[in-house]
C-alpha positions as MATLAB code, in Angstrom:
seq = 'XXXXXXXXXXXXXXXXXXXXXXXXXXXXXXXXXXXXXXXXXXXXXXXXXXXXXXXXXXXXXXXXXXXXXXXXXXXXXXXXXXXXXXXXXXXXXXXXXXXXXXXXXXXXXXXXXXXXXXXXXXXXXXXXXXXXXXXXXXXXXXXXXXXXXXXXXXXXXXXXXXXXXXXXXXXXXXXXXXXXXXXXXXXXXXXXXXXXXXXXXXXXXXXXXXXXXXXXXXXXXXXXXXXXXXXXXXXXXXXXXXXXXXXXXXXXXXXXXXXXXXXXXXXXXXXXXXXXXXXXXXXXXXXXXXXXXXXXXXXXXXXXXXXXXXXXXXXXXXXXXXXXXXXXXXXXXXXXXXXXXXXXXXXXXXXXXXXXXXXXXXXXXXXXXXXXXXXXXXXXXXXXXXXXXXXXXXXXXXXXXXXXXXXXXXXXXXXXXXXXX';
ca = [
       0.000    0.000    0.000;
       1.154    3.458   -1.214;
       0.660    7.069    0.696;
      -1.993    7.517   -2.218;
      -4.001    4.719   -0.743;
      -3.889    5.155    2.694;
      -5.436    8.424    1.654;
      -7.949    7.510   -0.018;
      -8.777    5.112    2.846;
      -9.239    7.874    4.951;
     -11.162    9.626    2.535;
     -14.025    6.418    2.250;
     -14.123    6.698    5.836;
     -17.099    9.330    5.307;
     -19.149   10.853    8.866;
     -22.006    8.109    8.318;
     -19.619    5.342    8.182;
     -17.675    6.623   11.065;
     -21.385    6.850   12.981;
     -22.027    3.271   12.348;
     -18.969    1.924   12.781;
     -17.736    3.982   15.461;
     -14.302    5.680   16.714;
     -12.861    2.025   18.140;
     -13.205    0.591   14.352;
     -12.035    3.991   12.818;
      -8.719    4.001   14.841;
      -8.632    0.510   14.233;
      -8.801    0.603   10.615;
      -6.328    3.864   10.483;
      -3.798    1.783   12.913;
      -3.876   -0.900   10.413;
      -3.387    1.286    6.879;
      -0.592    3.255    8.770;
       1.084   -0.198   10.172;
       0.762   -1.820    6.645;
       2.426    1.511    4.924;
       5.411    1.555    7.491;
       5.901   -2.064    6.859;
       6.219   -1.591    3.466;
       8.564    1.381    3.827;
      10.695   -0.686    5.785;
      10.820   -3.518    3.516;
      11.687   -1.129    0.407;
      14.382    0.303    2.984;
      15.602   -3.607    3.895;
      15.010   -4.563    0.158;
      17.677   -1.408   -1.155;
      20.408   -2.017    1.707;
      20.951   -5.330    0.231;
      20.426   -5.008   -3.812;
      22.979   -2.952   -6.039;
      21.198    0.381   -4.640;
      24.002    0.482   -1.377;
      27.207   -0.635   -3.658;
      30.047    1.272   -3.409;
      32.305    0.945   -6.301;
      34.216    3.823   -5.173;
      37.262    3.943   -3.003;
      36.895    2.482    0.751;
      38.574    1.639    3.917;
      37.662   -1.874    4.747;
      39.115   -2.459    7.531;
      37.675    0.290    9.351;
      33.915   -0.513    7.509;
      34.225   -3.990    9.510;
      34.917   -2.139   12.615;
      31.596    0.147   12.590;
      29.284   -2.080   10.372;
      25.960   -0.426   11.762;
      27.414    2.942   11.566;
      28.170    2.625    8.095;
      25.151    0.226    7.079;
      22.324    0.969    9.874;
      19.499   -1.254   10.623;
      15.780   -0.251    8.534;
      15.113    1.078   11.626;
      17.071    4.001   12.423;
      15.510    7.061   11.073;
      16.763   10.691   11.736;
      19.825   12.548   12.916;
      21.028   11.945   16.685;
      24.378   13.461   17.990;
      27.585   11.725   18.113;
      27.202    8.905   20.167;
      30.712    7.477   19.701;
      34.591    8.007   19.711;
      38.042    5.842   20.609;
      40.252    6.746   22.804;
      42.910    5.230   19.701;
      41.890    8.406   17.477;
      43.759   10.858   19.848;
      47.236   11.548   20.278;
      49.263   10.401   23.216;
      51.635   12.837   25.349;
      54.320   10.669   25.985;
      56.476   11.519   28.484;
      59.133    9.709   30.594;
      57.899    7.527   33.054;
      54.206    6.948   30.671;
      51.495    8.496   28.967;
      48.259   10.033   28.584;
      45.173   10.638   26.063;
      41.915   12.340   26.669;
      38.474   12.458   25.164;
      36.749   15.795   26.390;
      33.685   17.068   24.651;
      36.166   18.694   22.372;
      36.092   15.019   19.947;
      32.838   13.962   21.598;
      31.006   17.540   21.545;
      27.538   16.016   22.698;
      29.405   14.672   26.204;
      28.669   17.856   28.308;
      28.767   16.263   31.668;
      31.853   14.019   31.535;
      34.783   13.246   29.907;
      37.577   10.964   30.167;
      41.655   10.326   29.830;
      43.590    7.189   29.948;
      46.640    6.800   31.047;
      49.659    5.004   31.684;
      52.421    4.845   34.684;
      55.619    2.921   34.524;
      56.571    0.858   37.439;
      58.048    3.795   39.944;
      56.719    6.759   37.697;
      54.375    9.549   38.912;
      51.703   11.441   38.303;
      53.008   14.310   39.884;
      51.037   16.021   42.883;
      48.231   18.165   41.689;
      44.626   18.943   41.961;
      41.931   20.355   39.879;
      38.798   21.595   39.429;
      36.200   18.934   38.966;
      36.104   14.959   40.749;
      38.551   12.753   39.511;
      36.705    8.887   39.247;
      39.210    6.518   38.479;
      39.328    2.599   37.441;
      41.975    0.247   37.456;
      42.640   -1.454   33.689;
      46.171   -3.116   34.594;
      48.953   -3.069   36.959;
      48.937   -1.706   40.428;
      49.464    2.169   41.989;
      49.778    3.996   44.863;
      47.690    6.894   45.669;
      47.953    9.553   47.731;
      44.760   12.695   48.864;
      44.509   15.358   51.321;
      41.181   16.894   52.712;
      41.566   20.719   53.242;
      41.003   19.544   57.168;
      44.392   18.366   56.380;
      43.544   14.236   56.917;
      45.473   11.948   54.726;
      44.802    8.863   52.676;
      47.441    6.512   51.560;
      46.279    3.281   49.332;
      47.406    0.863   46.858;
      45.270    0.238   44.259;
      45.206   -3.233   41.649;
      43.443   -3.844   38.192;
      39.266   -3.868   38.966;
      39.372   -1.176   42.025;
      38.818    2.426   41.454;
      39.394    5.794   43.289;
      37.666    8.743   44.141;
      39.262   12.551   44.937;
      37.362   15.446   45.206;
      37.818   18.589   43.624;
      40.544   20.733   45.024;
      42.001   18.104   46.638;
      45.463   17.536   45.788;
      46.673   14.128   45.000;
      49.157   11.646   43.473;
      49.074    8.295   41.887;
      52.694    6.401   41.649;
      52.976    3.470   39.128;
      53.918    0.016   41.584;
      55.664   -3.150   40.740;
      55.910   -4.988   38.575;
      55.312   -3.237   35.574;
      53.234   -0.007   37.107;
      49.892    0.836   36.081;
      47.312    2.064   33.158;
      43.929    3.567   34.665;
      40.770    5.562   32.748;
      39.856    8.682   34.657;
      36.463    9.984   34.710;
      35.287   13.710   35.505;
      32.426   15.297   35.763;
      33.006   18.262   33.616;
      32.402   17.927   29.927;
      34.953   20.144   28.710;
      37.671   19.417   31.245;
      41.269   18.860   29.946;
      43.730   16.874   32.003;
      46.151   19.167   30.792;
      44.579   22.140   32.902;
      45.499   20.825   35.900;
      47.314   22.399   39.360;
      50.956   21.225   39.141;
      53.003   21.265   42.051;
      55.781   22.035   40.124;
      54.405   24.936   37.590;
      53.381   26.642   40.436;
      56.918   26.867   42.473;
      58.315   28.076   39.294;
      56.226   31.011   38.820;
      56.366   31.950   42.801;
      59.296   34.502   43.557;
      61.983   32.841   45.337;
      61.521   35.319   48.302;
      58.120   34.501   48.973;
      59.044   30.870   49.012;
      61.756   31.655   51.547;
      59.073   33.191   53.346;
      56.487   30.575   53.266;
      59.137   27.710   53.688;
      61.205   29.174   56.230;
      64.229   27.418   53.986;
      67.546   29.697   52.703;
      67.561   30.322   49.154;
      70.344   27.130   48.565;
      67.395   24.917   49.465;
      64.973   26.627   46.567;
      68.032   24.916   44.169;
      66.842   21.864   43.642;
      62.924   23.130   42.834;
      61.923   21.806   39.303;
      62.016   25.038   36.447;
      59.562   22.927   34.362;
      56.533   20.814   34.591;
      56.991   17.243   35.732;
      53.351   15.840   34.729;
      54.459   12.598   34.721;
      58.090   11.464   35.610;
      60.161    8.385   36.778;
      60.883    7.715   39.958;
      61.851    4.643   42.291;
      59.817    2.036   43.511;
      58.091    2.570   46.876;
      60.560    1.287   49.819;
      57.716    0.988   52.228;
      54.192   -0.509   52.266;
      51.103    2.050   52.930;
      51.247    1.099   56.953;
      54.904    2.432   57.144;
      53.864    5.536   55.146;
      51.224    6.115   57.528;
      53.233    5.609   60.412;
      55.757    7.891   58.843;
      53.646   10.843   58.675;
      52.096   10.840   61.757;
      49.768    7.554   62.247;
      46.316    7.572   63.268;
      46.005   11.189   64.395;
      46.637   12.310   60.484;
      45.230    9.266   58.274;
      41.567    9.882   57.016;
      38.882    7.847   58.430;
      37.184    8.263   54.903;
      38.547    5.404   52.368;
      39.025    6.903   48.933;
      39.578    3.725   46.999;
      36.711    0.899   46.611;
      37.250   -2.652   44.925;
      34.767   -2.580   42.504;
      35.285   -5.766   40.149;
      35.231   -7.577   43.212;
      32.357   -6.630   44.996;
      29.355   -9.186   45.024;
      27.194   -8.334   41.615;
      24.260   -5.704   41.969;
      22.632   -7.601   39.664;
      23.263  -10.848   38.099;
      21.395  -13.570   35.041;
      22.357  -16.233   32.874;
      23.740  -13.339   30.481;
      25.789  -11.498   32.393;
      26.091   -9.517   35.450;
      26.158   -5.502   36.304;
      28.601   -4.085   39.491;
      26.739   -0.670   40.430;
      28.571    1.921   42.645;
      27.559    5.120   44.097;
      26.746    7.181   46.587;
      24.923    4.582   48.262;
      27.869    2.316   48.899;
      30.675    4.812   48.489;
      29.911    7.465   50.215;
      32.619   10.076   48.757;
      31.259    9.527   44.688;
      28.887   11.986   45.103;
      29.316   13.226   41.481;
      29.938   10.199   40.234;
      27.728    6.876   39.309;
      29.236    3.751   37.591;
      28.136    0.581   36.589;
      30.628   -2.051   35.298;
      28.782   -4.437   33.243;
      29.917   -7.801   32.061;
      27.702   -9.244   28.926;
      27.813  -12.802   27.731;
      27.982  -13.074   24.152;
      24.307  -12.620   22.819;
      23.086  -11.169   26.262;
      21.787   -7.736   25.932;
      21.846   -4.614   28.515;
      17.866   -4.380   28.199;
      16.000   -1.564   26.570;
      16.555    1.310   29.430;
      17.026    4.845   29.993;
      18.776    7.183   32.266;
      15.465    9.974   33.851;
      18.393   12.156   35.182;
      22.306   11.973   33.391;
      23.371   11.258   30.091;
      25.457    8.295   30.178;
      29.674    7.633   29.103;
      30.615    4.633   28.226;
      34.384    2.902   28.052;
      34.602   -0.324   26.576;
      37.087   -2.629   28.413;
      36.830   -5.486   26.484;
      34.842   -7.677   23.694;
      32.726   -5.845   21.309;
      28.771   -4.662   21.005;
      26.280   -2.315   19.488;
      23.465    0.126   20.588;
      21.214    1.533   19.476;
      19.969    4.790   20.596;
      16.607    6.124   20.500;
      15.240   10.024   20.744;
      12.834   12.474   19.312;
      11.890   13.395   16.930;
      11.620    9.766   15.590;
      15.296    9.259   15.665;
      17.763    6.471   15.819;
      21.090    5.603   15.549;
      22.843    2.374   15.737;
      26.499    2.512   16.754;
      29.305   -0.115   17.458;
      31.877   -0.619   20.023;
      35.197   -2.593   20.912;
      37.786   -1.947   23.324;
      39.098    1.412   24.037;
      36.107    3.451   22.453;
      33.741    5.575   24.203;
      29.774    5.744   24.063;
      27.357    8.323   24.903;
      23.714    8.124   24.744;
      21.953   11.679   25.849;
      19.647   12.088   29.248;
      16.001    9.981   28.806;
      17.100    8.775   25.881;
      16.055    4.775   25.319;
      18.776    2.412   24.183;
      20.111   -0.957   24.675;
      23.654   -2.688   24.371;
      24.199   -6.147   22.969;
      27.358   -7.577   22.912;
      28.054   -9.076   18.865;
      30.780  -10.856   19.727;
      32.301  -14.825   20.487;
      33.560  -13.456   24.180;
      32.571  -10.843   27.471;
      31.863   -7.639   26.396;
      32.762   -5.310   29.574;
      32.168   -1.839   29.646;
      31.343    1.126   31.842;
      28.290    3.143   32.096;
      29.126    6.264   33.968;
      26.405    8.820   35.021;
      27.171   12.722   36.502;
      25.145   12.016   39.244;
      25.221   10.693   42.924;
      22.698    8.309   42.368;
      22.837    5.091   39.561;
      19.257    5.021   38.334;
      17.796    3.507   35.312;
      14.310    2.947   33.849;
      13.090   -0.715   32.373;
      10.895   -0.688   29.373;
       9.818   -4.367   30.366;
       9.393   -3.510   33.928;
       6.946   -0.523   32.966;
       4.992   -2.569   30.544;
       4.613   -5.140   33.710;
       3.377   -2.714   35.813;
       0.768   -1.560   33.627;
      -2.392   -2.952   33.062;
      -2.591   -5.319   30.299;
      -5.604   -4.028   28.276;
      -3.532   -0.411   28.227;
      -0.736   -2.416   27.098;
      -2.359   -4.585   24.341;
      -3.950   -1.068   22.940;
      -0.376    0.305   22.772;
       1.780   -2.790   21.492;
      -0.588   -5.205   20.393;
       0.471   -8.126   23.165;
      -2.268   -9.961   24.515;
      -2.410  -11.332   27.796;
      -0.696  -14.550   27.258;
       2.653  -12.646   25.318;
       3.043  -10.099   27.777;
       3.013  -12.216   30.784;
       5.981  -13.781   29.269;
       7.806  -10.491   29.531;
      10.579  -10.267   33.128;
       8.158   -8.076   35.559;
      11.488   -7.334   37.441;
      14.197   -5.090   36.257;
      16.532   -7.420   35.350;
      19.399   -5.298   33.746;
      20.586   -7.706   31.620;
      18.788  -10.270   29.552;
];
């Protein structure tokens, strides 16, 4: 059935016949012209993407055309224009410096990411992250190796911890820091902050701002002689080499003062080792917040580990846009939003997803192994919304005159938010 058609459908239906047959069969009849003419519009779409209409005898870059399949070929079903909802952290440059690395994506290569943005980085066994601190929460997770980190409170309380692959950290804003790359072979984290624009380059160094102090004020503040001011760095450290720690975190403590100085407030949470929030025969989801880490009160995470063919059920976020990192495996999503549009994007390790605030999607993992990713959320709280728990909760006859699904099909549906199915 054609557009012409359907209208002259409409047009048949004239007041008398509407009268007899009443509103019920009227919308019934419309529901099932319009249903029949999307159907078809679909299967013309479905019919081009596979006849000589999508070749492409022109010039193209396979290899990245397998990577992002559903970017370049969508699904009949996405319509529209959405935002970007995708970017790898293996597009942007490294700073290499001695002692590691780092590389950021800010809402500079992800512009729609307004809330959070993320680096990754990499510490040699001994090497620092020199002492710092900036102006937005620093959320960090653990992809290899182990550290040592170090944060003050401005009441002046310390924390000292070591950190291993699966834990993460939390520091405040303005709270100055390190992180020191440990045995054997250091460390390589993802950093998280709640600022969309932030730039890990804009940081509070230590050492930038001794060099652009006058020497006499330093004195001053120090109480030192000016031959002690000679061995203060003239540059920026960033990151630099340095030796192994000599003691464990209980002889640092010990060494700066013991109980009376160490912060009753743990900065550091194991996270791939905590008991799942949620867990099904695809897959399980690790959720922390403010709830049971206190201190991430800008910051929500959920670490979610699907089994190949398992899906991250249709959800959506009421109150943060969501960042994703993938850790491992590979998946797509798909990404719903109005005006009646959709985009389908794909994922492997190293990239980055976004998907804007309310918006419905799902992730399924494509792939022969775990997919394991992060959703982060700029908020305090980790809350998402279940399509199928929503349709559960509704009465069935409201249901069937949305969808369609009788009694008997929609019971089948989970009436629990199961996360993943």
């Amino acid at each position: 059935m054609n557009a012409n058609e359907y209208d002259v459908i409409l047009e048949r239906l004239s007041r008398r016949n509407f009268l007899r047959t009443g509103s019920a069969a009227l919308a019934a009849t419309a529901l099932a012209a319009t249903t029949t003419l999307r159907g078809q519009e679909r299967a013309n779409t479905q019919a081009a993407e596979h006849d000589r209409s999508a070749s492409d005898p022109g010039p193209e870059d396979s290899a990245l055309l397998n990577e992002n399949p559903n970017s370049n070929t969508p699904p009949p079903t996405d319509h529209g224009d959405m935002v970007p909802l995708w970017y790898s952290f293996d597009l942007v440059k490294k700073r290499i410096e001695e002692g590691g690395w780092t590389h950021e994506v800010t809402q500079r290569e992800l512009p729609s990411s307004k809330d959070i943005s993320g680096v990754n980085m990499r510490l040699t066994a001994g090497s620092y992250r020199e002492l710092h601190w900036h102006t937005a929460d620093e959320w960090a997770y653990v992809l290899y190796g182990k550290a040592r980190v170090t944060v003050m409170a401005p009441d002046g309380l310390m924390f000292i911890g070591d950190v291993s692959e699966g834990d993460l950290w939390l520091f405040p804003a303005g709270y100055p820091h390190s992180i020191q790359g440990l045995d054997p072979d250091g460390t390589e984290f993802l950093l998280v902050f709640n600022q969309g624009n932030f730039s890990e380059d804009g940081t509070m160094l230590l050492s930038e701002w001794m060099a652009h102090t006058p020497a006499e004020v330093l004195m001053k503040n120090f109480g030192l002689g000016r031959a002690a001011l000679a061995t203060l760095p003239t540059a920026p450290l960033y990151i630099f080499p340095g030796a192994v720690p000599a003691n464990t975190v209980a002889q640092d403590q010990d060494e700066i003062g013991g109980a009376k100085v160490i912060s009753p407030n743990p900065h550091t949470f194991k996270m791939r080792s905590m008991a799942p929030t949620k867990s099904t025969d695809g897959g399980e989801v690790r959720i922390v917040d403010s709830s049971n880490f206190p201190l991430s009160t800008h910051v929500a995470a959920g670490l979610v580990t699907l089994k190949p063919g398992a899906m991250r059920e249709l959800h959506w976020h009421p109150h943060s846009s969501e960042w994703q990192y993938w850790i491992s495996g590979q998946g797509r999503m798909t990404v719903f939003f109005p005006v009646d549009n959709a985009r389908t994007v794909d994922f492997k390790a190293n990239d980055v997803g976004y998907v804007p605030s309310n918006a419905g999607h799902y992730i399924e993992n494509t792939g022969e192994t775990d997919a394991v990713f992060l959703e982060m959320l700029a908020s305090d709280n980790f809350e998402d919304v279940s399509l199928n728990q929503w349709l559960r909760r509704l009465p069935a006859q409201m249901v069937q005159a949305h969808l369609g699904f009788d009694k008997t099909s929609l019971a089948k549906i989970p009436d629990e938010k199961r996360g993943i199915v």
